[in-house]
VOTIBA-602932 format. One line per field, with one value per atom (N, C-alpha, C, O): atom name; residue number from 1; x, y, z. Coordinates in steps of 0.1 Angstrom, whole numbers, plus 2048, in hexadecimal, padded with zeros to 3 digits. Layout:
% VOTIBA-602932
a CA	...
k NUM	...
X X	...
Y Y	...
Z Z	...
% end
This chain:
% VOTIBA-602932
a N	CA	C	O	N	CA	C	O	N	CA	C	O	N	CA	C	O	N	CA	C	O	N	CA	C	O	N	CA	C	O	N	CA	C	O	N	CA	C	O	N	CA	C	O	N	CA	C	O	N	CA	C	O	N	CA	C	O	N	CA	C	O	N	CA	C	O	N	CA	C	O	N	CA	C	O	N	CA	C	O	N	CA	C	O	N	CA	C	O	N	CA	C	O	N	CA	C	O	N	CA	C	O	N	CA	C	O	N	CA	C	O	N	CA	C	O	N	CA	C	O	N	CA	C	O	N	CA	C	O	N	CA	C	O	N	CA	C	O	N	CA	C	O	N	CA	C	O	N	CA	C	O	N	CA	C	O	N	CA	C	O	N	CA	C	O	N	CA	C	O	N	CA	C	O	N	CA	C	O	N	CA	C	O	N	CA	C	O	N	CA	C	O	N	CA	C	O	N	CA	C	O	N	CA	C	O	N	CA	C	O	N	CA	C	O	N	CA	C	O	N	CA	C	O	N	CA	C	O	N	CA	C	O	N	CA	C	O	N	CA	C	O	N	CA	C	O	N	CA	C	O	N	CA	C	O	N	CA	C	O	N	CA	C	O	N	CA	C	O	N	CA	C	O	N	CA	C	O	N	CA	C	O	N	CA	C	O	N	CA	C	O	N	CA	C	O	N	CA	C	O	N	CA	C	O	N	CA	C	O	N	CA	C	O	N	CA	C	O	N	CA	C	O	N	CA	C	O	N	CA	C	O	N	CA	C	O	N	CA	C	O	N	CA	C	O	N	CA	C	O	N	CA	C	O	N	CA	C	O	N	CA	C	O	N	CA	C	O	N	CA	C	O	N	CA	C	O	N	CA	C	O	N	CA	C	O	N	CA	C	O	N	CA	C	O	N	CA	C	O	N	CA	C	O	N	CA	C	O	N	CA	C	O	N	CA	C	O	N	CA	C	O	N	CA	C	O	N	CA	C	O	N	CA	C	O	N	CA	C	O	N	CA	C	O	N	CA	C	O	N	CA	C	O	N	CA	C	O	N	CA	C	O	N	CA	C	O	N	CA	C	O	N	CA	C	O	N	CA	C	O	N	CA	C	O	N	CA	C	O	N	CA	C	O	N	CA	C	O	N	CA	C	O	N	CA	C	O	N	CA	C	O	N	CA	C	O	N	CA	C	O	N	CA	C	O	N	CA	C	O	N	CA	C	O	N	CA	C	O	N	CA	C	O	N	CA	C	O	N	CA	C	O	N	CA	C	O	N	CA	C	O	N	CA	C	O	N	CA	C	O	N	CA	C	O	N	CA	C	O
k 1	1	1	1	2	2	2	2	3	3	3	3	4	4	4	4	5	5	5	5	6	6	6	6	7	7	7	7	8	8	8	8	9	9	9	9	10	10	10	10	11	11	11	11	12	12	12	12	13	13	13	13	14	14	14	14	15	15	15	15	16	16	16	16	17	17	17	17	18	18	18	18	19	19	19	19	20	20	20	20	21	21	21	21	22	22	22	22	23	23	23	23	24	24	24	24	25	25	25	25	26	26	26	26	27	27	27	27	28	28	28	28	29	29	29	29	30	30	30	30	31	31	31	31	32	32	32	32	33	33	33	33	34	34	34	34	35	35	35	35	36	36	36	36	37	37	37	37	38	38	38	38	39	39	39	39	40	40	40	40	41	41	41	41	42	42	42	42	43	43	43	43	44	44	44	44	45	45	45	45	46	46	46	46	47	47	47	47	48	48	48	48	49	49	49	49	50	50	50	50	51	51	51	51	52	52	52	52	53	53	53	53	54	54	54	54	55	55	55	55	56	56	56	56	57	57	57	57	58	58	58	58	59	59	59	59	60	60	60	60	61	61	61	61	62	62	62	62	63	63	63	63	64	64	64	64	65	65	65	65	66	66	66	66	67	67	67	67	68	68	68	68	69	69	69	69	70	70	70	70	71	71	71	71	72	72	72	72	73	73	73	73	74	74	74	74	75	75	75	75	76	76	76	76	77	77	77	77	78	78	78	78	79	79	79	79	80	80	80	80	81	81	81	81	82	82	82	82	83	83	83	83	84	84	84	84	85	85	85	85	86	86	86	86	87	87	87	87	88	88	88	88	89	89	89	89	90	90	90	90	91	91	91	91	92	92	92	92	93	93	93	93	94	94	94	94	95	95	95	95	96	96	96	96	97	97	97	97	98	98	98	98	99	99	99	99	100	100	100	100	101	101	101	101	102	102	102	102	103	103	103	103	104	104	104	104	105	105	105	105	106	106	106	106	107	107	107	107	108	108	108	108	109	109	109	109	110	110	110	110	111	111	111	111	112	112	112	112	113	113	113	113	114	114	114	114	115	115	115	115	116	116	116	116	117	117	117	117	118	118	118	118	119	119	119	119	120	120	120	120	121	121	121	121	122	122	122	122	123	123	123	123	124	124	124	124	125	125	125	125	126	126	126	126	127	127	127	127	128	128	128	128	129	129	129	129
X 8E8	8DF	8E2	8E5	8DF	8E2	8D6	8CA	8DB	8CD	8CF	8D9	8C1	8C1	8CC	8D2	8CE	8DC	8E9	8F0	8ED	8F5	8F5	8FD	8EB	8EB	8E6	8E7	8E2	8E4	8F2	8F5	8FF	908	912	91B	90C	911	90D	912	902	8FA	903	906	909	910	91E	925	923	92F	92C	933	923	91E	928	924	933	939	932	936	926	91A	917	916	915	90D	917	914	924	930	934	93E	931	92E	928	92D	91B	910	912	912	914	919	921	91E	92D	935	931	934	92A	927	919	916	913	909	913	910	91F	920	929	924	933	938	933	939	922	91C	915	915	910	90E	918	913	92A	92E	933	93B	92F	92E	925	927	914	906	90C	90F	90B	910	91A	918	923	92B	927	924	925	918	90B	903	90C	900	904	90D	8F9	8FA	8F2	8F5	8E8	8E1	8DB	8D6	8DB	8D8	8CD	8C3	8D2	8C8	8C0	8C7	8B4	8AF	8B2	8BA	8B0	8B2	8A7	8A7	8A0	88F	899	89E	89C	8A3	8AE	8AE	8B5	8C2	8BD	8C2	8B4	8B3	8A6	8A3	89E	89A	8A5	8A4	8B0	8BC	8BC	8B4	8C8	8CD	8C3	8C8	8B8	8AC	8AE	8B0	8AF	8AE	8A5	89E	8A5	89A	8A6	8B1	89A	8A6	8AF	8B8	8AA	8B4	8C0	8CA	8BE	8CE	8D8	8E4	8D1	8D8	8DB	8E2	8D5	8D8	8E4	8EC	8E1	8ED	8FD	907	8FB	906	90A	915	904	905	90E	917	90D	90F	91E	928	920	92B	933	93F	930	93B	93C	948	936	936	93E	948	93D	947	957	962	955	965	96C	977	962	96A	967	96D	95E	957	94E	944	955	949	93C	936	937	92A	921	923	915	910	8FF	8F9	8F7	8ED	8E4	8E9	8D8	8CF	8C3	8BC	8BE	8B3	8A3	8A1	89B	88D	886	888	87F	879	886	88F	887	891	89D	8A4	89F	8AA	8B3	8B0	8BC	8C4	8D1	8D6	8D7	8E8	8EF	8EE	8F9	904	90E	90E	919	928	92E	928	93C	940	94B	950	94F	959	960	959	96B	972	96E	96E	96C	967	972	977	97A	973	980	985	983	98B	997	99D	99C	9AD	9B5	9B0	9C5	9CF	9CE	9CD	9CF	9D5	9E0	9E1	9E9	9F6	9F7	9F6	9FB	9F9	A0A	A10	A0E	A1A	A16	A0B	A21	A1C	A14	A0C	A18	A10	9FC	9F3	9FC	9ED	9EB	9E8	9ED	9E8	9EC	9E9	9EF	9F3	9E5	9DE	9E1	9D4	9C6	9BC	9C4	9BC	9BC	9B1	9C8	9C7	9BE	9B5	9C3	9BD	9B2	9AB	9AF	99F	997	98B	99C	996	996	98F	99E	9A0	995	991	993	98E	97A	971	97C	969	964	959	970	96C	973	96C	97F	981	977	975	972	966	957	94E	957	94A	940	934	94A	946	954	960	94B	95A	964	96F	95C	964	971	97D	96B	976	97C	988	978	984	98C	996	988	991	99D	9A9	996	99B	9AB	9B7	9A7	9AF	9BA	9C5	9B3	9C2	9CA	9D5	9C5	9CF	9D6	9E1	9CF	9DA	9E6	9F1	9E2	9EE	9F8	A03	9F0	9F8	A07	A12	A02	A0A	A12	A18	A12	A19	A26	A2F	A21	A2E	A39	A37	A42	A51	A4E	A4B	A4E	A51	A5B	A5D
Y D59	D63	D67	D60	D78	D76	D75	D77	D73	D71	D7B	D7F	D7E	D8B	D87	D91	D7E	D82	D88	D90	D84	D88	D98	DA1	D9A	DA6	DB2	DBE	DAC	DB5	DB5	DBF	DAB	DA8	DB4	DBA	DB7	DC2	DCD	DD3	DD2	DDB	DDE	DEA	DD6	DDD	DE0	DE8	DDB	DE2	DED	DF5	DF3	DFB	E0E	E14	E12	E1E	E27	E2D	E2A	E37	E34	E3C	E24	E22	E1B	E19	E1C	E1A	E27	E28	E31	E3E	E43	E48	E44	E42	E3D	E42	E31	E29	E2F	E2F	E33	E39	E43	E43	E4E	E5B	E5C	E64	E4A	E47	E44	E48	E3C	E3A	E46	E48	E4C	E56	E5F	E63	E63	E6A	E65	E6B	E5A	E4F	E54	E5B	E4F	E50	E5F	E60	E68	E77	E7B	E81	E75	E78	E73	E7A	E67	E5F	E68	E6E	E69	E74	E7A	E76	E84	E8F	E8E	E97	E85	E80	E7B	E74	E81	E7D	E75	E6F	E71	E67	E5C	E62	E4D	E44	E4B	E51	E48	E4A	E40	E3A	E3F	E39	E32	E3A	E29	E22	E2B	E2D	E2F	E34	E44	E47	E4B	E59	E5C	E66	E54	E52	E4F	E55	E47	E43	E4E	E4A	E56	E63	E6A	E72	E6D	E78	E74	E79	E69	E63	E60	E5B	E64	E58	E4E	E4E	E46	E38	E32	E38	E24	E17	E1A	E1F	E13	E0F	E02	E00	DF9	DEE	DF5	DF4	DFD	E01	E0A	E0C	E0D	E14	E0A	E0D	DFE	DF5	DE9	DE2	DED	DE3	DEA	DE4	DFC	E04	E01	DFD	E01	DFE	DF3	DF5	DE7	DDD	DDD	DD9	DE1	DE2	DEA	DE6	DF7	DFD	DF7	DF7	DF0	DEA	DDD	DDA	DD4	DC9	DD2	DCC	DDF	DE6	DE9	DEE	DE7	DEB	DF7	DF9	DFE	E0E	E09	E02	E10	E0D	E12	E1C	E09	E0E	E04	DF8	E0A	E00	E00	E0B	DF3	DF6	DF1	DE8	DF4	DF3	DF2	DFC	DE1	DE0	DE2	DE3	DE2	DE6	DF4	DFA	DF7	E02	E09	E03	E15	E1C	E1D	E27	E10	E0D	E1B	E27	E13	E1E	E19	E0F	E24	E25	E30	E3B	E29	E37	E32	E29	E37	E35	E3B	E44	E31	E30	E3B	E38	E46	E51	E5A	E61	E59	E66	E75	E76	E7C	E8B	E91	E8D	E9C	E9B	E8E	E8A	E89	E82	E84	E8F	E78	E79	E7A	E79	E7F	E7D	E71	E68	E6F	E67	E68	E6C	E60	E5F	E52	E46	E56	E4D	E4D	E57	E46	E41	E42	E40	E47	E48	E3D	E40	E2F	E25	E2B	E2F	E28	E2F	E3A	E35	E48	E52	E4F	E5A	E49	E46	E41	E44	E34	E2D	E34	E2E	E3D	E49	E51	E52	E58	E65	E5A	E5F	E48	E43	E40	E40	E3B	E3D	E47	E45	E4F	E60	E65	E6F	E62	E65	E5C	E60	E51	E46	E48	E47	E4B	E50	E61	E64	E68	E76	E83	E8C	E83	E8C	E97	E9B	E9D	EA9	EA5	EAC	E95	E92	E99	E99	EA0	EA8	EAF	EAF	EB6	EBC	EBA	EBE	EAE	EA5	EA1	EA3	E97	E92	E9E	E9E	EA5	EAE	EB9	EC1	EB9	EBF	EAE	EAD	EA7	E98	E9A	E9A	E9A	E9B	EA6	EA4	EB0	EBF	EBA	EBF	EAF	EAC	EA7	EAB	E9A	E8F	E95	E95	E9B	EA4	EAE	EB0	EB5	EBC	EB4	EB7	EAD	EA2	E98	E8E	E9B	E91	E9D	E9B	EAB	EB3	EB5	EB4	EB6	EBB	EC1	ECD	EBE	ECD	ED6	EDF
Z DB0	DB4	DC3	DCC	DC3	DD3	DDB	DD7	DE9	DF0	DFB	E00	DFD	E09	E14	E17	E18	E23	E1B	E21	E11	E0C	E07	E0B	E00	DFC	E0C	E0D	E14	E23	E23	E1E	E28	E29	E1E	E23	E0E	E0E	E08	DFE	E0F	E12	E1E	E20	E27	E32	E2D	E34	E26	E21	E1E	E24	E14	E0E	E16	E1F	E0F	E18	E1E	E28	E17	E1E	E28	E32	E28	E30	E44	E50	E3B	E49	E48	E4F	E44	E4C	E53	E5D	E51	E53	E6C	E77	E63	E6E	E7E	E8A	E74	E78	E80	E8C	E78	E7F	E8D	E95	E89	E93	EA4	EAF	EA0	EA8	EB0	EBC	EAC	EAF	EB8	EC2	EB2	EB7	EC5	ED0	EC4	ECE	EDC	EE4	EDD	EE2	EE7	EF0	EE1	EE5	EF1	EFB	EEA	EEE	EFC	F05	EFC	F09	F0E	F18	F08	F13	F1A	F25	F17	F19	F23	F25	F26	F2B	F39	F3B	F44	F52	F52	F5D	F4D	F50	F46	F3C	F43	F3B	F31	F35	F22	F1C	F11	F08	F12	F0C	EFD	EF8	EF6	EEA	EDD	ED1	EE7	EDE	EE1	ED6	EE8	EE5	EDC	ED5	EDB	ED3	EC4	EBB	EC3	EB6	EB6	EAA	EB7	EB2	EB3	EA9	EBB	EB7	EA7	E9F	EA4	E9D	E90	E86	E8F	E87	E84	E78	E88	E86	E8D	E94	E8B	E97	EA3	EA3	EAB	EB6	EB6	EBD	EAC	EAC	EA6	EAC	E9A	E96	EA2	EA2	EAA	EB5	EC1	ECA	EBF	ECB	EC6	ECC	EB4	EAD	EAF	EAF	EAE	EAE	EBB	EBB	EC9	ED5	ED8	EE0	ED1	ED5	ECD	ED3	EBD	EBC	EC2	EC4	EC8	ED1	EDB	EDD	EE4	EF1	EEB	EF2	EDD	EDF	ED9	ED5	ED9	ED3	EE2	EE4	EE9	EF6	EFD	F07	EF8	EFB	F05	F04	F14	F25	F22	F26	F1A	F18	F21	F21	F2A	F33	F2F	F2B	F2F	F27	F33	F39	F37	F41	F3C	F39	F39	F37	F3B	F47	F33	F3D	F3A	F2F	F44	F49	F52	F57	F52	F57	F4F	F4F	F49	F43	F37	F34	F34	F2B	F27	F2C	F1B	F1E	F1E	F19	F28	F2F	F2A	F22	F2E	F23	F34	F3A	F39	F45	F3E	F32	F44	F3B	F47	F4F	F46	F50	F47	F3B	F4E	F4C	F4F	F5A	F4A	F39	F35	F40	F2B	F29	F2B	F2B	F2B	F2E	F20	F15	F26	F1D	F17	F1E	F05	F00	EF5	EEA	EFF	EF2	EE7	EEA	EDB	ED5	EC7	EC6	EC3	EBA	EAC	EA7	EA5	E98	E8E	E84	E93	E8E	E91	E89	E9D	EA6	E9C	E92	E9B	E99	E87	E81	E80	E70	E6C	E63	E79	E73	E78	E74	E7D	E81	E74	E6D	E71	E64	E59	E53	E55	E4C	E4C	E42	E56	E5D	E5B	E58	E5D	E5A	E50	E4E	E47	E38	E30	E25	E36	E2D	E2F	E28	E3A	E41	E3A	E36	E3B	E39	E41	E45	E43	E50	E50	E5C	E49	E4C	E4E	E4C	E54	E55	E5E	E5D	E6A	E77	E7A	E77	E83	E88	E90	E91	E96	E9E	E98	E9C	E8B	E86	E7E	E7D	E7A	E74	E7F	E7B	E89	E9B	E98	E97	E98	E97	E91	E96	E87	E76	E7E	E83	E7C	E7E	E8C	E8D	E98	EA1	E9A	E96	E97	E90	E8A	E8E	E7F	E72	E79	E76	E84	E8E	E93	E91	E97	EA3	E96	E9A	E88	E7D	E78	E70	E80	E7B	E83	E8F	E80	E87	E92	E8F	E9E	EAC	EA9	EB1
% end
């Protein structure tokens, strides 16, 4: 029989719902772009609809992925995302940009426009100069 941890366990497999995910966090690190000043856990998660734990759980996974994300507890508090404006060059090797298109293929490349601006670089940059 399963028991509620397990079936959370894959309830989070669940693909809708690592999309879902996906486009939370994505957006996350945009909003934060975008943004001159720390924003709240309770703003983000009315952007987003969600609680604010699921936006403090998305938080924490991009912050352990490596994303300068800085979180300021309290009153006053917030999160900012540490970011050169507007962003820098990135070069990347066919290995890099192969597991991106599969990534992208595998989530939705038309999930936003992002990822499908995303998509037409990648496939761009896979043809002959």
């Amino acid at each position: 029989m399963n028991s509620p941890a397990g079936q959370a366990s894959a309830a989070s497999r669940d693909p809708y719902l690592t999309l879902r995910r996906v486009e939370r966090q994505q957006h996350l690190i945009e909003r934060l772009h975008t943004s001159s000043n720390r924003l709240t856990l309770g703003r983000l998660a009315n952007e987003l609809g969600v609680t604010e734990r699921t936006v403090a759980r998305d938080v924490e996974r991009l912050r352990h992925s490596g994303v300068p994300i800085t979180v300021v507890p309290g009153r006053g508090g917030g999160v900012s995302i540490e970011c050169a404006t507007p962003p820098g060059h990135v070069e990347l090797d066919l290995p890099e940009i192969t597991v991106l298109i599969a990534s992208l293929v595998a989530l939705g490349p038309s999930t936003s426009e992002s990822a499908a601006s995303a998509m037409r670089k990648l496939i761009t940059a896979l043809r002959p100069g």
